[in-house]
N, C-alpha and C positions, 0 to 999 in steps of 0.2 A: 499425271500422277506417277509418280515416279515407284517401282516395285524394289521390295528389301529381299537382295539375294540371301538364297538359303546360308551361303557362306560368312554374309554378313550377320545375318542375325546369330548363327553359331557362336560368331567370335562377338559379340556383343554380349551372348549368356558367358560365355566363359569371362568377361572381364567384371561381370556384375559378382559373379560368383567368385572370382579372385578377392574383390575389396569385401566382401561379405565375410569370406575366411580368413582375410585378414583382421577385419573388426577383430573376430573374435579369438583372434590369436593375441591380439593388444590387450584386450580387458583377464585373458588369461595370464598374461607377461605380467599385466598392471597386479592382477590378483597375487602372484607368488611374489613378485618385488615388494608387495605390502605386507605377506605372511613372512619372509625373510627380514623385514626391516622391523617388523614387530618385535622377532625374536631378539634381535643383536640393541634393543631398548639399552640407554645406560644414563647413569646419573653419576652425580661427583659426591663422594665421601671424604669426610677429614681422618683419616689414620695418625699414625707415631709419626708419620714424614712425612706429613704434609696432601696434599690432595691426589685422588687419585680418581680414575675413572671406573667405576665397576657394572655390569650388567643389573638392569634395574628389580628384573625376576628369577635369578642365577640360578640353574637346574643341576649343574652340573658341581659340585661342590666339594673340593678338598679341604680339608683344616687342619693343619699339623700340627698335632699334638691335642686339638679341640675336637676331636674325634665324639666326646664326652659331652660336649654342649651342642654338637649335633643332633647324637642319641635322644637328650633331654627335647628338642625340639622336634623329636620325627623328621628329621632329614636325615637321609643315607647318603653316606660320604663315599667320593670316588672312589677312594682310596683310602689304608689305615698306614699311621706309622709305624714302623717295627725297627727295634735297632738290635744287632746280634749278640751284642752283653744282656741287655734289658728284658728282651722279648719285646710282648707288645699288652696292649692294654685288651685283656684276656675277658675281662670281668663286664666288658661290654658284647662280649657275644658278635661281633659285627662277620658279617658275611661281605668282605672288600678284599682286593688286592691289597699287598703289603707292600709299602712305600719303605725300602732301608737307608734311614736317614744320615747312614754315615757311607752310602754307595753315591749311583748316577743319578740323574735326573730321569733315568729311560721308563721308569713303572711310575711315573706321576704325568710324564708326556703320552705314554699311552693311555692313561685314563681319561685323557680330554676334559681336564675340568674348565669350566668359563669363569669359575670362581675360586681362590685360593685364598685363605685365612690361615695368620700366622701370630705367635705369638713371643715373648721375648725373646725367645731362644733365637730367633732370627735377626740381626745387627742387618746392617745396610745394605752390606756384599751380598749378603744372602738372600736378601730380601729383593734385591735388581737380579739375581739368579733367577730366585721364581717368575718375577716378573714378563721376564722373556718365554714364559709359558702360557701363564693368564694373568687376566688382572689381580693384583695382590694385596690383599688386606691387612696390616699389621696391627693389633690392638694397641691400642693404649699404652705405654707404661703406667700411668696415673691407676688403672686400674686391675691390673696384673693378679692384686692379692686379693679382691670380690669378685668369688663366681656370681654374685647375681649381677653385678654390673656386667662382668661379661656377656652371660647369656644375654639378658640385654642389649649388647649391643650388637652382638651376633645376631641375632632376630633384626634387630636394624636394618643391620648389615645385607641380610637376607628377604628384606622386605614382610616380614611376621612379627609384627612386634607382639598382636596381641598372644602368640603361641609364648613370647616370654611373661606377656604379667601372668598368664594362667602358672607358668613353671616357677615362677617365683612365687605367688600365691601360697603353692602347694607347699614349697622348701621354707617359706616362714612358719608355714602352720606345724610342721614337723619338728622345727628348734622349737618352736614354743612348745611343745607339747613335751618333748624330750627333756627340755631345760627343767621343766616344774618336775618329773620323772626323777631325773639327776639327782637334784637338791633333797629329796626326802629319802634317796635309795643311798646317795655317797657321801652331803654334803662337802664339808671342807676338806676331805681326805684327798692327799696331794696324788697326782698322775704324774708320769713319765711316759715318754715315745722313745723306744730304743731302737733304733737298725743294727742287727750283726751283719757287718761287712765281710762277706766270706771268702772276700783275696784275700784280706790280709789278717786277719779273724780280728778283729776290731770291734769294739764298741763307739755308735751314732749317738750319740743322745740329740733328741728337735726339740730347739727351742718354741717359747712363744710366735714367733716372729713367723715362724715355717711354714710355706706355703701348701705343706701337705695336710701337716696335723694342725696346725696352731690352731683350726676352729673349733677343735672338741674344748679348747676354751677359750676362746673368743667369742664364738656361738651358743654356745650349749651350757658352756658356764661352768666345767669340770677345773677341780686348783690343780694346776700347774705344780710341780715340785721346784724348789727355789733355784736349782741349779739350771732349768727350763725358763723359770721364770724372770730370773737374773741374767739370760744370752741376749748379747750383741746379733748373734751371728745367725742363719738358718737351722744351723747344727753343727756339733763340736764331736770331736774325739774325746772319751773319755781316757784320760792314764789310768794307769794300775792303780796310782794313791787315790784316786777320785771315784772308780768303782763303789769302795765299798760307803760312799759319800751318799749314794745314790740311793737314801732309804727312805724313798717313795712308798705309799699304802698299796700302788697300781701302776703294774709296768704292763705296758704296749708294748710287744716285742713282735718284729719282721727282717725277715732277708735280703740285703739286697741286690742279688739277681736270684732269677728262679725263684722255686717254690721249695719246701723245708724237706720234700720229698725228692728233689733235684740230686741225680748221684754227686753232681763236681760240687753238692753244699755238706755231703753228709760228712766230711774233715773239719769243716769248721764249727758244723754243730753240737761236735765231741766236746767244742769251750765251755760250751755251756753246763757239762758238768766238773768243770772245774772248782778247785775250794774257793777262790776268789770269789763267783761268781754267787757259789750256795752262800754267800756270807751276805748276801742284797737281804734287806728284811722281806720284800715283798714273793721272794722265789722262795726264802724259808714258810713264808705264811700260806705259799700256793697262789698267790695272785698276781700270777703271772700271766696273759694272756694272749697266746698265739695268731696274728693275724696274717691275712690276705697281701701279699706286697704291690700287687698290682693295682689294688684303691688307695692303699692306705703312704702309699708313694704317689697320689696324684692328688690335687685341691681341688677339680672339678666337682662342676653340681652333683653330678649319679654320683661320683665317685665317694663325696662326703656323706649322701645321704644312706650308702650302705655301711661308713662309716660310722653314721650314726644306729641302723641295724643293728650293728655291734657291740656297739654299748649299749643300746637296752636287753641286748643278751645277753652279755656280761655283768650288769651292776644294777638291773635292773628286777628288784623280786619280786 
């Protein structure tokens, strides 16, 4: 019988114990290349251009300019837009880095998003820009002018769809309830949306069509003044001779930059006591109404539902 030297058997535990720490350095490798593969998950979506690849559970989430349809679904965005004419969108409160979208790419690259949503403002250059950052989402054209379709598809997009039927749910119920409110507090008395442009102290008038206000009747059901009601366009300058045209029962009246309290606005606010202006029926009658520019300049969901706030605070006794 042959005897197992001491030395032998040593180097026998040491190679039993080699492939042992190995197993378990394999099912450890095997365990993080499955948590790592889990997270980089992606499926394909149909955007404005055609197919794109996006992360299946996206954690990490920009949206340019849909900051708003974020908010409404609980998701906190990498980053927020800000552009240095405009400001930024104020009236959501958001706690993010400010993305200036007329600068670099360097504050949307730091925020490491896996997901970027974009919306028409962004053409094709723009949109292969982002791209080279994360994967990029462009909405629709088709559905540009319905926040609920958006949201909707943002939740898609985001893999929660049921977080948009609950926010659409909610945002029907509040037109309808608003709408019936309306019709017995205004009925057919005509509205107006006026922007004072205070570069060049001009008056906006928004038509129907306009993606910011046109749902106070579209949705809600408020008449339009014929001159709103009759645009082509998003919004028109009004001339001197067409001012005093403008004899709405109710004018919406905002800034567009800044707020009415802004020093570089309070030159152009001096227009508005102009004779031209006292000569509107609605500024003679006092029914004029001062709004917020940072909602009432944007057609998202929060942004029209404080929209609508406002008019039941306004018209509503």
């Amino acid at each position: 019988m042959h005897k197992i030297r001491p030395f032998s058997l040593a180097l026998f535990c040491l190679i039993v114990l080699t492939f042992v720490l190995g197993a378990c350095n394999s099912k450890e490798e095997a365990g993080v290349a499955k948590e790592v593969q889990s997270t980089v998950e992606t499926r394909i979506a149909e955007d404005e251009f055609g197919e794109v690849e996006i992360p299946a559970n996206p954690q990490r989430v920009a949206a340019i300019y849909m900051e708003d349809y974020l908010t409404a679904l609980e998701v906190k965005p990498v980053v927020q837009w800000y552009h240095p004419a405009w400001g930024k969108q104020d009236y959501l409160k958001l706690d993010a880095p400010e993305f200036d979208i007329t600068g670099s790419m360097e504050a949307l690259l730091q925020a490491k998003p896996d997901l970027i949503i974009v919306d028409g403002a962004a053409d094709k250059a723009k949109y292969e820009e982002y791209s080279k950052i994360a994967p990029t989402y462009r909405l629709k054209e088709e559905i540009l002018a319905d926040p609920q379709a958006i949201v909707k598809t943002i939740a898609d997009v985001l893999n929660i769809p049921d977080k948009a039927d609950e926010v659409v749910k909610n945002y029907q119920q509040r037109i309808t309830t608003l709408k019936a409110e309306l019709d017995k507090s205004v009925g057919d008395e005509t509205v107006a949306v006026v922007r004072l442009n205070v570069a060049d102290k001009t008056l906006a008038l928004f038509g129907v069509k306009n993606r910011y206000s046109g749902y106070i009747y579209t949705e809600v059901g408020l008449t339009p003044h014929p001159l709103a009601r009759d645009m082509t366009e998003f919004h028109e300058i009004l001339s001197e001779e067409a001012i005093p045209k403008l004899d709405a029962d109710h004018i919406i009246l905002f800034p567009s930059n800044g707020t009415w309290e802004s020093e570089e606005n309070q030159d152009a606010i001096k227009w508005l006591d102009s004779t031209l202006w006292n000569t509107v029926p609605a500024v003679k009658n006092g029914n004029v109404y001062i709004a917020d520019r940072t909602y009432w300049q944007s057609g998202a969901i929060t942004a029209n539902l404080l929209k609508y706030d406002d008019l039941e605070k306004w018209f509503v006794k």
